[in-house]
C-alpha positions, 0 to 999 in steps of 0.5 A, spaced: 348 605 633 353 611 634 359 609 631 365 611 634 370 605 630 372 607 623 379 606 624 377 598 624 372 598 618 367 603 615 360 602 612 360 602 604 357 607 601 351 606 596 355 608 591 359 603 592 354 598 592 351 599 587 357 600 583 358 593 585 352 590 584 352 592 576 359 589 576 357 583 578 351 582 574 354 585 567 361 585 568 362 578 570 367 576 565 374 575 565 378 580 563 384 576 560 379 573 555 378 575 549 371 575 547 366 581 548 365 579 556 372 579 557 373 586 553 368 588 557 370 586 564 377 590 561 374 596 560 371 597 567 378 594 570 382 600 565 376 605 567 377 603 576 385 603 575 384 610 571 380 612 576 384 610 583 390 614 580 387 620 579 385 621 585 390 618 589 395 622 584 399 616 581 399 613 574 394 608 572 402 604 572 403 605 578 397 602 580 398 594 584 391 592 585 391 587 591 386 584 596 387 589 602 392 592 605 395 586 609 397 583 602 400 590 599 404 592 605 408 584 605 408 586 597 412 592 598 416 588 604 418 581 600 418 584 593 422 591 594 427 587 599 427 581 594 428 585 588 435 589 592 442 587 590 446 582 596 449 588 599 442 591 601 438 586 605 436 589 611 430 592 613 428 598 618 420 599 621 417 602 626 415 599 633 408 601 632 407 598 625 400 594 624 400 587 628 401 584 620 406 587 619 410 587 624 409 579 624 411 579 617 418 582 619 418 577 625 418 571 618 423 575 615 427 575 621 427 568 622 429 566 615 435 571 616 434 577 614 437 584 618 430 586 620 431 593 625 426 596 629 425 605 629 423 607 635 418 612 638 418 617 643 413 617 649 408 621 645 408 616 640 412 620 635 417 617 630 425 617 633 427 620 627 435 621 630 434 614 631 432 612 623 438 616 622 442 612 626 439 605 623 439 607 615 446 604 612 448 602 606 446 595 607 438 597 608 434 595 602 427 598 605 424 603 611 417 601 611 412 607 616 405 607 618 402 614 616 399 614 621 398 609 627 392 605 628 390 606 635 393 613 636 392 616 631 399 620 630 402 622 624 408 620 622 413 624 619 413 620 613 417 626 608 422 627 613 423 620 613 422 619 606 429 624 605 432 620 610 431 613 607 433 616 600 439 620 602 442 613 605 439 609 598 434 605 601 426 606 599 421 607 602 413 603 603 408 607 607 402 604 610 397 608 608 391 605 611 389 610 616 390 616 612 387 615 605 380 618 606 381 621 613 386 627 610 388 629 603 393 625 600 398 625 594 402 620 592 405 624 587 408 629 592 409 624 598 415 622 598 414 614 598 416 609 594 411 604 595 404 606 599 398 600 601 390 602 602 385 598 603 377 600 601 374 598 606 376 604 610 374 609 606 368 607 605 370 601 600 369 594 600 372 589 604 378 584 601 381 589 596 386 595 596 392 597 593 399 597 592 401 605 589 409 603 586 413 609 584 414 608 576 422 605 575 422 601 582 423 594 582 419 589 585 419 581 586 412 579 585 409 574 590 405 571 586 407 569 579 402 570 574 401 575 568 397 580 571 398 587 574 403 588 569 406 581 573 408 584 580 401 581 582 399 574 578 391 572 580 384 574 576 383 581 579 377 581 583 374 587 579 367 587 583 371 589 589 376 594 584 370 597 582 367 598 588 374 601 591 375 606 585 367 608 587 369 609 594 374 614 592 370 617 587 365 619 593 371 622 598 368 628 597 372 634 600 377 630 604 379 637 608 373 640 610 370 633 612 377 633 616 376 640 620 368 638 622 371 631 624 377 634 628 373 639 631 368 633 633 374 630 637 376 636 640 369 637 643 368 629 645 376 631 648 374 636 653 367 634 655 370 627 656 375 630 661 370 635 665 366 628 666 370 624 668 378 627 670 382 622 672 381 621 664 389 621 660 389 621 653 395 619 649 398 624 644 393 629 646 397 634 643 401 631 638 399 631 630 393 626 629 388 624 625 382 628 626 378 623 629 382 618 633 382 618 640 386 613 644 385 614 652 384 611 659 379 612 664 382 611 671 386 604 671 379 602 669 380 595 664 378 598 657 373 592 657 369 595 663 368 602 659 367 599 652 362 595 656 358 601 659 359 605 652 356 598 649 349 601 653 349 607 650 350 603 643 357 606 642 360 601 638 369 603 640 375 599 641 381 597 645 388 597 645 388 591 649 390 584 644 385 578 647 385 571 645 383 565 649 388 566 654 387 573 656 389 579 654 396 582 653 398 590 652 397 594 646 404 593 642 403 601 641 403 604 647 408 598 650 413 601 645 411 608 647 413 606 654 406 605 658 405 602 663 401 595 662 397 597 667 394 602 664 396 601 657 390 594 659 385 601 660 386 604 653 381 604 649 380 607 642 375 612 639 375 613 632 369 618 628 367 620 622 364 625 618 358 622 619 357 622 627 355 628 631 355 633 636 348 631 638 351 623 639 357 626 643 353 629 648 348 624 648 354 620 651 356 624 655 351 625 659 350 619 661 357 615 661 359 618 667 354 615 672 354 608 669 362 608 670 361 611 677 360 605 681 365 601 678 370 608 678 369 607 686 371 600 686 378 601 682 380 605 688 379 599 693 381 594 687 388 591 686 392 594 680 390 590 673 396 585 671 397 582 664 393 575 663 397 570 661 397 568 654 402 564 652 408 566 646 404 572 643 404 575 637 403 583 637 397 585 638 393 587 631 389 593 630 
């Protein structure tokens, strides 16, 4: 299999699972007990927390074990908004914010809380004119991907940061898609609050983190006495283990960066010599290095991923499905694409492990499994959204 979809998920490295596999046969016990299997199990949960704030560059205090980032972004969202004063109850984030979050804000909506939309430039890039307008005294939290999931843009999450500050609102950052894709910092990143999830650097599923600046304030979500009380429930330390394992193994995340980069860029270029009537979103916008979000023609992105699926690339839509269909990407929708053409994106993300070799391996044939079906699109209606009934944003 080429596998052309780390923006989704990554496979653990066998670090990680051996790390795992020795927590779950000798570290068994519950870390809050007193005897020799709880110490034990304590130690290991100190060493993972130690471990996770030196190389994310935070405090070990600073360190809100979570089980991914969906639970660490309504963390932030709830607990930051649940610990501001009356007078600040408003929200502001982004229109391209992942589908769980953005629902999280939709709830907040409903039982009353201001929530107001950032929006995005064509290119996918943050309005940051328009977040300056937004931010009042009334604002408790801006919340911001550090970069899209299915673009791959960067936010400018610095720029947004001194905003935010200068208003006296805080700032959550989504970190999902950056940590382990470029070199990241808390310390010097401006935010008052970042999510991460393991399993997208290689980590295991069901486990990630909340990194909280030391001296904010949060209401915990769940009451209990763990995680200094900001996170009650016995802390799942094989995937702890296992995450800090999977930071360790990052290597030098900068060169990993540039081989990966120039990966894409060479997947770009032979991509557009094959198959011209190709556009690639925020081409020349800053990205991540591996993600790619194009559209071959007005070709439906289940036709080119099924061609793809011949070669034994594994990729992605931008298309949200359910049983009654399929609806336009949320993302490209808020960068003002057509829904003809947003239902024909498709989404590459590479890693450092993929090749030149598998680059050009697919290239050399993609085009002629797509060319019969590109001569049809000529003479075919333009694609419509399918009804699906009331919808949610799409997710990732």
């Amino acid at each position: 299999m080429i596998y052309w979809d780390h923006n989704a998920t990554t496979a653990p490295a066998p670090a990680v699972v051996q790390a795992m596999t020795q927590a779950l046969t000798t570290l068994w016990g519950n870390p809050s007990s007193p005897h020799a299997a709880g110490e034990a199990a304590k130690r290991a949960l100190v060493a993972a927390r130690a471990t996770t704030a030196d190389v994310l560059g935070c405090k070990p205090s600073e360190v809100v074990f979570t089980s991914g980032a969906t639970e660490a972004n309504h963390l932030a969202l709830r607990g930051l908004l649940g610990a501001a004063p009356p007078s600040r109850q408003r929200v502001l984030l982004s229109a391209v914010e992942h589908a769980g979050h953005l629902k999280m804000a939709r709830a907040l909506a409903e039982s009353g809380v201001a929530v107001d939309v950032i929006p995005v430039h064509p290119d996918g890039s943050l309005d940051l004119n328009a977040a300056a307008d937004l931010l009042g005294p009334d604002v408790a939290v801006v919340s911001l991907m550090a970069a899209n999931n299915e673009t791959g843009v960067l936010m400018p999450v610095c720029d947004l940061a001194e905003l935010s500050h200068r208003a006296g609102a805080l700032l959550h950052v989504d970190a999902t898609q950056l940590v382990g894709k470029l070199p990241f910092d808390f310390a010097t990143l401006g935010a008052d609050a970042v999510s991460l999830s393991a399993h997208k650097f290689h980590g295991p599923k069901g486990v990630g983190a909340l990194l909280l600046r030391q001296g904010v304030p949060l209401q915990a979500q769940t009451q209990g006495s763990q995680e200094r009380a900001r996170r009650g429930g016995t802390e799942n330390l094989p995937g702890i283990v296992g995450l800090a394992a999977a930071l360790t193994q990052l290597g030098d995340v900068a060169t990993q960066a540039q081989h990966t980069r120039a990966l894409r860029e060479a997947l770009e270029a032979r991509w557009l010599a094959a198959l011209p009537s190709t556009h690639i979103w925020a081409r020349h916008t800053p990205r991540l290095p591996g993600t790619t979000c194009l559209r071959v023609g007005t070709l439906q992105a289940e036709v080119v991923l099924q061609r793809l699926g011949r070669l034994g690339v594994a990729a992605a839509s931008g298309a949200a499905c359910s049983s009654g269909g399929s609806q336009p990407s949320h993302v490209l929708s808020a960068m003002g694409v057509p829904a003809e053409e947003a239902l024909a994106a498709v989404r590459l993300s590479l890693g450092p492990s993929n090749t030149l070799t598998e680059v050009e391996q697919v290239l050399n044939h993609l085009p002629e499994l797509l060319r019969s079906v590109l001569a049809d699109a000529d003479q075919a209606p333009p694609l419509t959204p399918q009804p699906a009934g009331a919808r949610l944003p799409a997710s990732a």
